[in-house]
TORPA-4810 file (N, C-alpha, C, O; in nm, 3 decimals):
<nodes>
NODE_1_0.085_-0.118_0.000_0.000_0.000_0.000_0.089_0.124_0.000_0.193_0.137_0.065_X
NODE_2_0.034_0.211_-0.081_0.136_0.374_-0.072_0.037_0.461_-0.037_-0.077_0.492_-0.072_X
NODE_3_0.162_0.506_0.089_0.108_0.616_0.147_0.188_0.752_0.131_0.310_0.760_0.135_X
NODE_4_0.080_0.884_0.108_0.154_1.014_0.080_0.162_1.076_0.224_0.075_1.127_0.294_X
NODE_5_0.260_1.060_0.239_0.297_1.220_0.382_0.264_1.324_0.352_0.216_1.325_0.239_X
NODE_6_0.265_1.435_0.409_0.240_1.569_0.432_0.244_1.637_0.533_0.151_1.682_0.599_X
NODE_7_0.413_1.651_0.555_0.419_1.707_0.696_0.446_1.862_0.684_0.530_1.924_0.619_X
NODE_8_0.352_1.900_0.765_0.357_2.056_0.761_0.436_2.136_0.887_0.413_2.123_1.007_X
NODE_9_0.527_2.213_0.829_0.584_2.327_0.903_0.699_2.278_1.026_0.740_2.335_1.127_X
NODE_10_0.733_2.123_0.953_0.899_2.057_0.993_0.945_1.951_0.881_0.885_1.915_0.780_X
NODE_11_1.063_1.917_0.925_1.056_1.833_0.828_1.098_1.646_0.903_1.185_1.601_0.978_X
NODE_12_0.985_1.591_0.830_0.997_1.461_0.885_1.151_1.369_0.825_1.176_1.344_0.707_X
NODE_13_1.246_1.327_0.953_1.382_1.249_0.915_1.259_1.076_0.816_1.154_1.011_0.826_X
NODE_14_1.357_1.089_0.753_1.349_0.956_0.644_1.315_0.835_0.701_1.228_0.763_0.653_X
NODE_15_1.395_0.801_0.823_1.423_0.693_0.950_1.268_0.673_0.987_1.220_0.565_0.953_X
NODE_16_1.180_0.771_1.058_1.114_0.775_1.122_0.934_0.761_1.022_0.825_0.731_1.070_X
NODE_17_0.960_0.789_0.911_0.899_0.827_0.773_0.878_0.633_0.775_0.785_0.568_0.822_X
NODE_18_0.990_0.590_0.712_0.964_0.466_0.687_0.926_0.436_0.815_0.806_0.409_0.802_X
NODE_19_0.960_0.421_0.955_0.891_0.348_1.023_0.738_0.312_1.083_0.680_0.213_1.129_X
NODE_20_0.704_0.475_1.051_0.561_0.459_1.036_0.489_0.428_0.938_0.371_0.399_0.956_X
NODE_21_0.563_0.428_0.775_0.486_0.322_0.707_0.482_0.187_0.685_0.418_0.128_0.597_X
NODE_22_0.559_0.138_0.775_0.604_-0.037_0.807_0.479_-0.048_0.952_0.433_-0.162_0.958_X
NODE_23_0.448_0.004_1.013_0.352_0.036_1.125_0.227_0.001_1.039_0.165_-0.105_1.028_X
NODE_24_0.205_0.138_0.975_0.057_0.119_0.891_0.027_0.039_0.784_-0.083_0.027_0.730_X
NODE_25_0.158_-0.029_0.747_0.123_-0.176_0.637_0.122_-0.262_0.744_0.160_-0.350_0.667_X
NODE_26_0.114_-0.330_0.870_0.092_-0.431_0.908_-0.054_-0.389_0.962_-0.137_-0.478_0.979_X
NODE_27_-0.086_-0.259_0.989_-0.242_-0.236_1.043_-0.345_-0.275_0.864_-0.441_-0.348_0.889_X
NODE_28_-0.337_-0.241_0.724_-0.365_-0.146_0.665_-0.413_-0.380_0.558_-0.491_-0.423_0.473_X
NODE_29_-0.299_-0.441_0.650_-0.341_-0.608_0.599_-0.420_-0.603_0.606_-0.459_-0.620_0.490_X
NODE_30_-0.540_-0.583_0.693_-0.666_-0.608_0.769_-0.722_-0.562_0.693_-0.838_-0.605_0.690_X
NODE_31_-0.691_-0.459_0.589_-0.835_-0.415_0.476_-0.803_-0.514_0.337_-0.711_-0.583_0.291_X
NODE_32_-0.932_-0.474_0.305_-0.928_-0.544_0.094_-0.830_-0.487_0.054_-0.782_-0.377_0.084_X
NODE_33_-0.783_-0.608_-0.052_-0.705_-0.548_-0.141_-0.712_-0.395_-0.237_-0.628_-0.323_-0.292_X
NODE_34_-0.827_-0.393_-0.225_-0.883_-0.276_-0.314_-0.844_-0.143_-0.281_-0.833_-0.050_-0.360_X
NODE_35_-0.824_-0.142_-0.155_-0.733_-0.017_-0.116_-0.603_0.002_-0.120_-0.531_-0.041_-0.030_X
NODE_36_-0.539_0.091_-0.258_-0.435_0.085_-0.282_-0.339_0.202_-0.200_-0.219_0.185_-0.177_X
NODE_37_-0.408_0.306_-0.168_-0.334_0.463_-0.084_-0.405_0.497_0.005_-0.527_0.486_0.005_X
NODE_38_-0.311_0.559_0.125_-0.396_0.637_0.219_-0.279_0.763_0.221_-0.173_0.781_0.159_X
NODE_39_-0.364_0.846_0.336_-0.257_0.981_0.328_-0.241_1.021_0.508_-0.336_1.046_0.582_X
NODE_40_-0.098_1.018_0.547_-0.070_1.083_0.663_-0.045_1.226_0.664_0.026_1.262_0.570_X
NODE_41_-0.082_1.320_0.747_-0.038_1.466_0.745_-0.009_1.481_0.916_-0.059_1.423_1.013_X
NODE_42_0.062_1.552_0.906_0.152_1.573_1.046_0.170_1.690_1.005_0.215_1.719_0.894_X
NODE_43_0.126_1.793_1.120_0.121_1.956_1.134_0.196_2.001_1.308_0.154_2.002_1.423_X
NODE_44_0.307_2.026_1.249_0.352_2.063_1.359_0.345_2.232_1.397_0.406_2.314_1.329_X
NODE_45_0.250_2.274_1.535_0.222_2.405_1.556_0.278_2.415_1.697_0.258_2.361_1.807_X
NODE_46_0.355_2.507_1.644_0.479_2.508_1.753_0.401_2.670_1.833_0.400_2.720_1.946_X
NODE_47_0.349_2.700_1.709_0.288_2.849_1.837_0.147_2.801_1.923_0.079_2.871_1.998_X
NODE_48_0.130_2.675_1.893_0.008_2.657_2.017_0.030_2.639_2.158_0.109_2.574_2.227_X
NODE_49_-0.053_2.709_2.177_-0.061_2.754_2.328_-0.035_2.646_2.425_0.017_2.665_2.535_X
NODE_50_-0.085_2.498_2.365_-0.099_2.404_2.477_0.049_2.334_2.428_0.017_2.334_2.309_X
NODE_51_0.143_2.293_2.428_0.204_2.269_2.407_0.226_2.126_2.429_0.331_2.086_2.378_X
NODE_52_0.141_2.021_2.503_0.087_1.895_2.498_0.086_1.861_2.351_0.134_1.762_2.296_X
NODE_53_0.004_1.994_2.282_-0.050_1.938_2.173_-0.022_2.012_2.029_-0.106_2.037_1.942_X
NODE_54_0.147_2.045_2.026_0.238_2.071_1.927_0.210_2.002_1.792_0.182_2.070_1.694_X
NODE_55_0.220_1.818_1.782_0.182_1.791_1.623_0.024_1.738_1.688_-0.045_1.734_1.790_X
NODE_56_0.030_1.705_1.542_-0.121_1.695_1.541_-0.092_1.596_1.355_-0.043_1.642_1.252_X
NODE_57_-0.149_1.450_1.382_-0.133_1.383_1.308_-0.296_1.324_1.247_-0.405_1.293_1.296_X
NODE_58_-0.245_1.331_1.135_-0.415_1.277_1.082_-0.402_1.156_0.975_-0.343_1.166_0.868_X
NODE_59_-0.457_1.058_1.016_-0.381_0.918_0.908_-0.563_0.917_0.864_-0.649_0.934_0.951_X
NODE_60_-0.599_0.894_0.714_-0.681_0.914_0.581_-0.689_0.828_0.567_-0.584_0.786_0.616_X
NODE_61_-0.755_0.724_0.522_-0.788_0.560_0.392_-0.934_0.626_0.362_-1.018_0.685_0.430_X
NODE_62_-0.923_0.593_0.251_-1.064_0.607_0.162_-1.072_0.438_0.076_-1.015_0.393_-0.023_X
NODE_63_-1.199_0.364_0.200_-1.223_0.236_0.094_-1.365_0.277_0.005_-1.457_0.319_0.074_X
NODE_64_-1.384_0.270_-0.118_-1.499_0.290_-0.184_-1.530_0.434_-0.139_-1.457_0.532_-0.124_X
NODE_65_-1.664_0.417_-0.122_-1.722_0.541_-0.056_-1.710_0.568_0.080_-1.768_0.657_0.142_X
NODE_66_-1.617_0.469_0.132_-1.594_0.507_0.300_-1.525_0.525_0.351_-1.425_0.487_0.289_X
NODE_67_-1.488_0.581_0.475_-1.353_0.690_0.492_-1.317_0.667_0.633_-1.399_0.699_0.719_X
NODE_68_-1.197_0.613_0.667_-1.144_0.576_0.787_-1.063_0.700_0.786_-0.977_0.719_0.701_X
NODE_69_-1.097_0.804_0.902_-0.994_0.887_0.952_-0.933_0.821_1.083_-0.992_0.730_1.140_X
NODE_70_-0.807_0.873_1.132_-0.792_0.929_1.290_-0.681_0.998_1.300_-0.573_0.992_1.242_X
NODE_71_-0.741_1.092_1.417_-0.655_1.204_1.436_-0.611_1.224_1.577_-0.706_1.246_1.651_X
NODE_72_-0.514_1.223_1.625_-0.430_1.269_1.752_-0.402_1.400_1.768_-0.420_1.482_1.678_X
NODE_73_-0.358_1.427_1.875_-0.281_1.590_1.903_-0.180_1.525_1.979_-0.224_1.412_2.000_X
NODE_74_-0.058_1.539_2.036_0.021_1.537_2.175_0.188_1.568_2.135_0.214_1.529_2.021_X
NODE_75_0.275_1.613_2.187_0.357_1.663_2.233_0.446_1.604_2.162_0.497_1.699_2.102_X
NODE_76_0.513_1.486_2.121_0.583_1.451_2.072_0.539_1.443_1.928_0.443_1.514_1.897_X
NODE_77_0.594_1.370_1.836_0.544_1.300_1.671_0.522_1.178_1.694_0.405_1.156_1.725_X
NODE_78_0.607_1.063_1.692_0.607_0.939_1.705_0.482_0.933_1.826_0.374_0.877_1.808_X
NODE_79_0.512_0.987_1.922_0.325_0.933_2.034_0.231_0.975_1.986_0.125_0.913_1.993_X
NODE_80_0.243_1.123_1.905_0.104_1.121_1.864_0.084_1.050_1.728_-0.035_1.036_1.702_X
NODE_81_0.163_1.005_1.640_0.150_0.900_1.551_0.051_0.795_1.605_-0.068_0.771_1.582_X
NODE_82_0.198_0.714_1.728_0.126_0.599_1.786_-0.025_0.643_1.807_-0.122_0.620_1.734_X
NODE_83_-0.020_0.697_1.899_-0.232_0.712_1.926_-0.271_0.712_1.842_-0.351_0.619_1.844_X
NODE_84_-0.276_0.781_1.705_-0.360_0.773_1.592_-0.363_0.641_1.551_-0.468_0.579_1.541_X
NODE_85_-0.220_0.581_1.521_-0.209_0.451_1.476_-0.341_0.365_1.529_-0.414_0.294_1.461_X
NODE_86_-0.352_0.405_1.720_-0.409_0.287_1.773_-0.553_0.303_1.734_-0.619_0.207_1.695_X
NODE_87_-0.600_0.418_1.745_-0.735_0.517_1.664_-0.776_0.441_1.537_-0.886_0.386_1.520_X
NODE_88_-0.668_0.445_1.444_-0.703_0.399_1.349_-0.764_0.221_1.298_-0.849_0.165_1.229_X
NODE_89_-0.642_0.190_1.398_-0.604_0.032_1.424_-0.786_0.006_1.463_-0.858_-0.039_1.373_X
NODE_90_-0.837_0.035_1.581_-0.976_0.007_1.615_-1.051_0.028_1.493_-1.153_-0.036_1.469_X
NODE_91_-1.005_0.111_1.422_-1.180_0.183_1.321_-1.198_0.097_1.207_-1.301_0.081_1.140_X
NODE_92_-1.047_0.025_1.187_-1.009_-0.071_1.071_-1.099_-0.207_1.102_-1.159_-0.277_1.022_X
NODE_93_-1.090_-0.216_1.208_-1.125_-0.372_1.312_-1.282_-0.366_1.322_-1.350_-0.466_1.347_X
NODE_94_-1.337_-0.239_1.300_-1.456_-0.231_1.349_-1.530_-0.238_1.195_-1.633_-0.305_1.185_X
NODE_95_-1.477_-0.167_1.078_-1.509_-0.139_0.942_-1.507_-0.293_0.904_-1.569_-0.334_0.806_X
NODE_96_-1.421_-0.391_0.997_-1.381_-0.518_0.902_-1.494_-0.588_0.974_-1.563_-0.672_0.917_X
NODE_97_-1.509_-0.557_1.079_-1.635_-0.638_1.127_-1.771_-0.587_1.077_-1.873_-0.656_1.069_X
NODE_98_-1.760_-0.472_1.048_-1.929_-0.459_0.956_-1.948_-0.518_0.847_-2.061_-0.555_0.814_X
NODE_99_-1.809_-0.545_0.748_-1.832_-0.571_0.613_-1.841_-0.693_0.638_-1.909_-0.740_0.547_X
NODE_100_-1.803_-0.801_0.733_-1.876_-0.938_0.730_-1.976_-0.964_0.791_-2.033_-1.073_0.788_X
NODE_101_-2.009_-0.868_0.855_-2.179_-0.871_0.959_-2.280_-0.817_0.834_-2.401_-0.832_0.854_X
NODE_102_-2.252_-0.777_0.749_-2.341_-0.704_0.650_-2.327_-0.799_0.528_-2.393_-0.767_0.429_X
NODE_103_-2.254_-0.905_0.520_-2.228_-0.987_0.416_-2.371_-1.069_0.369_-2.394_-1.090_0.250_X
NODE_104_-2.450_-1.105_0.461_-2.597_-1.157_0.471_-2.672_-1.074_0.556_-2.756_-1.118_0.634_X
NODE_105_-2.642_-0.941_0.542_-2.793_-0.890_0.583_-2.929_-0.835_0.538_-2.898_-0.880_0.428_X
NODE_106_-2.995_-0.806_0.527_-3.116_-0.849_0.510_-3.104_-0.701_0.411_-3.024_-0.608_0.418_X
NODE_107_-3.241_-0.732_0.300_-3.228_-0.655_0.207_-3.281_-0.520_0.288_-3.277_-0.497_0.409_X
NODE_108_-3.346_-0.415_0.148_-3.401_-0.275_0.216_-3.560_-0.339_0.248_-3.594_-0.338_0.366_X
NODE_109_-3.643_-0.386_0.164_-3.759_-0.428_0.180_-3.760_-0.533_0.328_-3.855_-0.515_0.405_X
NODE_110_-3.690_-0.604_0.352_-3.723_-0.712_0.504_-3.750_-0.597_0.568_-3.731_-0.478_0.541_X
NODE_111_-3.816_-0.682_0.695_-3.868_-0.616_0.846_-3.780_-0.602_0.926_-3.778_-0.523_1.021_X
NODE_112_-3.665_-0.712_0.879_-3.553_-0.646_1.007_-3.470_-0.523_0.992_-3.428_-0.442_1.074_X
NODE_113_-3.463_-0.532_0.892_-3.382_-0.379_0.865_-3.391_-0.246_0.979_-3.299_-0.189_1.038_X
NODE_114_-3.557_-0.220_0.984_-3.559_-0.105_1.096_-3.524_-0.168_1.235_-3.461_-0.090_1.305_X
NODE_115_-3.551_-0.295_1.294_-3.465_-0.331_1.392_-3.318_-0.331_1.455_-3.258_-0.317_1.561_X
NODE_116_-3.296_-0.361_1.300_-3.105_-0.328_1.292_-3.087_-0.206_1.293_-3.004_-0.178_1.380_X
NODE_117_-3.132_-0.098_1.225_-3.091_0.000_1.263_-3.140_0.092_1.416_-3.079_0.187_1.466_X
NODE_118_-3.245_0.040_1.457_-3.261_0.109_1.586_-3.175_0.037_1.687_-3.186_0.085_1.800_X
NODE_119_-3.111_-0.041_1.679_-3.032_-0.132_1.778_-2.865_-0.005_1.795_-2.800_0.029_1.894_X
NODE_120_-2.855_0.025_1.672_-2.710_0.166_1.656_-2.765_0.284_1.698_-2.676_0.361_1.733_X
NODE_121_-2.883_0.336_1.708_-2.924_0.447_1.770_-2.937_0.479_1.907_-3.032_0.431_1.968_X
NODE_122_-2.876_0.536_1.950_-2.892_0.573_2.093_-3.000_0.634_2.135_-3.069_0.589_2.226_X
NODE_123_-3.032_0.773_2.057_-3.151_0.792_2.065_-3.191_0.872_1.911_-3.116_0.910_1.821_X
NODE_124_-3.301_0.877_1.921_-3.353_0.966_1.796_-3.430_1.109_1.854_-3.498_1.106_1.956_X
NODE_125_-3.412_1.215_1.784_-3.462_1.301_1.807_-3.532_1.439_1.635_-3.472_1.458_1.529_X
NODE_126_-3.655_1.497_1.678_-3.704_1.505_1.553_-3.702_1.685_1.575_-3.755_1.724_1.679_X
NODE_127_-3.660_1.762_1.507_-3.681_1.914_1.560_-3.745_1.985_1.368_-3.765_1.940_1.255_X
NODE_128_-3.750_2.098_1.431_-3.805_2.184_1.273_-3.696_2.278_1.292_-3.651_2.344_1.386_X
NODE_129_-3.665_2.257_1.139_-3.535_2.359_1.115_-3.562_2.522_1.049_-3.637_2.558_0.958_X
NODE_130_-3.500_2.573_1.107_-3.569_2.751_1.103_-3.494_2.788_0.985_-3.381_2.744_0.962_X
NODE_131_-3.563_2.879_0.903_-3.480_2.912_0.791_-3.326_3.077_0.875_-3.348_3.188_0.925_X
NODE_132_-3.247_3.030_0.858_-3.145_3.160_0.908_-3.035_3.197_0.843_-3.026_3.136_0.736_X
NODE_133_-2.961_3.259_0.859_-2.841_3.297_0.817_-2.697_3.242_0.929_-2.695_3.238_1.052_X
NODE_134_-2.587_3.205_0.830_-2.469_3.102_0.931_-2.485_3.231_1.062_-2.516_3.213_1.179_X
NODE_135_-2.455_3.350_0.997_-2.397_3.381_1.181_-2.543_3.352_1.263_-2.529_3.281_1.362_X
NODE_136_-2.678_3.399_1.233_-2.758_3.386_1.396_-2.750_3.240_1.425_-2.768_3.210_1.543_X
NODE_137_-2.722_3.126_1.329_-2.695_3.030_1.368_-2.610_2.976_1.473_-2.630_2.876_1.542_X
NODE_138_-2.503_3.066_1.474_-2.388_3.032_1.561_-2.426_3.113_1.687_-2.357_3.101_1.789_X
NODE_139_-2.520_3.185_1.684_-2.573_3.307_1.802_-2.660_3.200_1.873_-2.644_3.187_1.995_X
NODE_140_-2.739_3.134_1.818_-2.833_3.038_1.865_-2.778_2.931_1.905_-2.858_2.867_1.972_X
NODE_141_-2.675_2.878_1.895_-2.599_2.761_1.922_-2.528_2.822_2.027_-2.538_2.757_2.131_X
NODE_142_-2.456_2.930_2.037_-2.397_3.001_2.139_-2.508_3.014_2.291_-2.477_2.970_2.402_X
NODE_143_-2.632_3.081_2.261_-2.719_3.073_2.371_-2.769_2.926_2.401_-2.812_2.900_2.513_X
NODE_144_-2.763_2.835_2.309_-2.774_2.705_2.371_-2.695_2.596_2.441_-2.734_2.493_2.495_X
NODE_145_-2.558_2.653_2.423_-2.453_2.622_2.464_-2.428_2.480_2.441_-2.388_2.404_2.530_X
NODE_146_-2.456_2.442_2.301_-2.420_2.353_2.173_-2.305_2.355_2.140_-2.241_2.460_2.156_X
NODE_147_-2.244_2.242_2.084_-2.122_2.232_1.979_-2.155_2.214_1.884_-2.061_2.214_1.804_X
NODE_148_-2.288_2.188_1.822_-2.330_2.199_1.685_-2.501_2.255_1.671_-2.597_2.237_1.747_X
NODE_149_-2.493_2.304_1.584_-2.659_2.368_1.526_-2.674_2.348_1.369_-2.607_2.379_1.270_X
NODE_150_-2.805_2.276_1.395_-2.847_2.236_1.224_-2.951_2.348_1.185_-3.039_2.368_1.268_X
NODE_151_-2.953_2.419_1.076_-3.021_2.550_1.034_-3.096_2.505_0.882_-3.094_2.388_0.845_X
NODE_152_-3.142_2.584_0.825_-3.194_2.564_0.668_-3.099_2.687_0.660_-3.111_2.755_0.763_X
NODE_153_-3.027_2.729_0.589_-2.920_2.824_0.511_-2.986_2.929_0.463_-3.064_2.879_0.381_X
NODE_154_-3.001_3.036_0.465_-3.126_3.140_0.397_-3.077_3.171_0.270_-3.152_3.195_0.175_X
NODE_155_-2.878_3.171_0.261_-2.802_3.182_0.130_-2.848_3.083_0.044_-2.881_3.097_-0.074_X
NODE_156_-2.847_2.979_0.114_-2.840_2.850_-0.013_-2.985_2.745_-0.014_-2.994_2.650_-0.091_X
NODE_157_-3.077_2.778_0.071_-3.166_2.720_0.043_-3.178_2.559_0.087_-3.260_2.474_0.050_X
NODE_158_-3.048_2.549_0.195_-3.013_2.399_0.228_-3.004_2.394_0.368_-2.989_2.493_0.439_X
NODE_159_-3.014_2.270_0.410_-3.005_2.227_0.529_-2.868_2.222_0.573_-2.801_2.147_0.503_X
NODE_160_-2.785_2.297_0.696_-2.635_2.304_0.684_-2.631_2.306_0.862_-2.725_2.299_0.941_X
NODE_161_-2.526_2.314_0.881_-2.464_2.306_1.066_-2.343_2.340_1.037_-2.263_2.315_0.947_X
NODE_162_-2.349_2.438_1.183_-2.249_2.523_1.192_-2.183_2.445_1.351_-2.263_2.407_1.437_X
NODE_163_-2.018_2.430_1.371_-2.019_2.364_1.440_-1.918_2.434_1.530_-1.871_2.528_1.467_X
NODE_164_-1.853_2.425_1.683_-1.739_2.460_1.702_-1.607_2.395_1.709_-1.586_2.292_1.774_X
NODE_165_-1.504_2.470_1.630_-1.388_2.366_1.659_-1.302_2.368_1.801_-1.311_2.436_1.904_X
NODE_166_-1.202_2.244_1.750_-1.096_2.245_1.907_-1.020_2.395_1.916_-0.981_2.448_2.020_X
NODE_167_-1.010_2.444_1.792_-0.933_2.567_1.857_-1.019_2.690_1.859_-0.970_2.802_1.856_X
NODE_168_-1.121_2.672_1.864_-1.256_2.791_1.920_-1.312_2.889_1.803_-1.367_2.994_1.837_X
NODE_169_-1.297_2.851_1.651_-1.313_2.894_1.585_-1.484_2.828_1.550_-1.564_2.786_1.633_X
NODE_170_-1.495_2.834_1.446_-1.669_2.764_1.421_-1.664_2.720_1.232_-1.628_2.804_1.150_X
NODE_171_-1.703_2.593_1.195_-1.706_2.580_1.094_-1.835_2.550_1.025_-1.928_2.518_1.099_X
NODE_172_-1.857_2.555_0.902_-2.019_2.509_0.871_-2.010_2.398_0.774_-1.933_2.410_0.679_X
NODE_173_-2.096_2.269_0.792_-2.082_2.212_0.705_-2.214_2.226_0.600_-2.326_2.271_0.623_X
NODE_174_-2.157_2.169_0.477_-2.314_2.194_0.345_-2.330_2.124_0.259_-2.259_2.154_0.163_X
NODE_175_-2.405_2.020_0.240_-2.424_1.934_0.173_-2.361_2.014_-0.003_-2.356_2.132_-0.037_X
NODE_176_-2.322_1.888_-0.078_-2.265_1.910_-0.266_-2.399_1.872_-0.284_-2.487_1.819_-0.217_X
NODE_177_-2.381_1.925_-0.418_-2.490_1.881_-0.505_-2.426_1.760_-0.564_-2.487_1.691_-0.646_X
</nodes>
């Protein structure tokens, strides 16, 4: 499997490069062959405040239409590698156990289907979405003291959420056409 690095704002030694892709080819067995690349990025932010959490590593696989991230923060490279590694290592284990739990499962028309899926729901909840604009969105999420708010977009005519990030900024997500 080939994987692209992308280490931002140091530069990763060669030594340490290969060793984490000898790491993620013995995790990366566990998927189909069909996945030929994934992508590591390592951002090292040396002006952050917390200094715990200097790199910040994000290991990518895209199988088909589905997308194994994981992402670490911590103080060193190689530990916060490792954690992601182990992040990742679970999501691989868990993706490999759906695709053979789903190997005989029941079509869209059976009755079990809505069983199976209420068994993954924790809970369900049903609200009406107000037509607004991103910022009162984030005003309304702010007085609700939310990490995310789902809106109808007044720009775009779509259903979108505005969310907050780890470093206190706010992002929106919006469905493609």
């Amino acid at each position: 499997m080939q994987w692209i690095v992308d280490s931002r704002n140091f530069t990763l030694p060669a030594d340490t490069r290969t060793k984490m892709q000898e790491k993620l080819d013995k995790v990366t067995k566990l998927l189909p062959e069909s996945v030929t690349h994934g992508t590591i990025t390592i951002d090292h932010r040396p002006t952050v405040v917390n200094k715990d959490k200097a790199f910040a590593v994000n290991l990518d696989i895209q199988i088909g239409h589905s997308h194994i991230r994981a992402e670490e923060k911590a103080a060193q490279v190689v530990e916060t590698f490792d954690l992601a590694l182990d992040k990742l290592k679970r999501q691989v284990l868990k993706f490999k156990d759906k695709a053979t739990q789903h190997k005989g499962a029941p079509k869209a028309g059976d009755a079990e289907l809505p069983v199976a899926l209420e068994t993954l729901l924790a809970r369900r909840k049903s609200f009406k979405v107000k037509p607004m604009f991103a910022s009162d969105a984030i005003e309304e999420m702010e007085q609700l003291d939310h990490d995310f708010f789902v809106f109808l977009n007044r720009d775009t005519s779509k259903v979108a959420v505005v969310y907050r990030r780890e470093d206190g900024e706010y992002g929106l997500l919006e469905p493609q056409e």
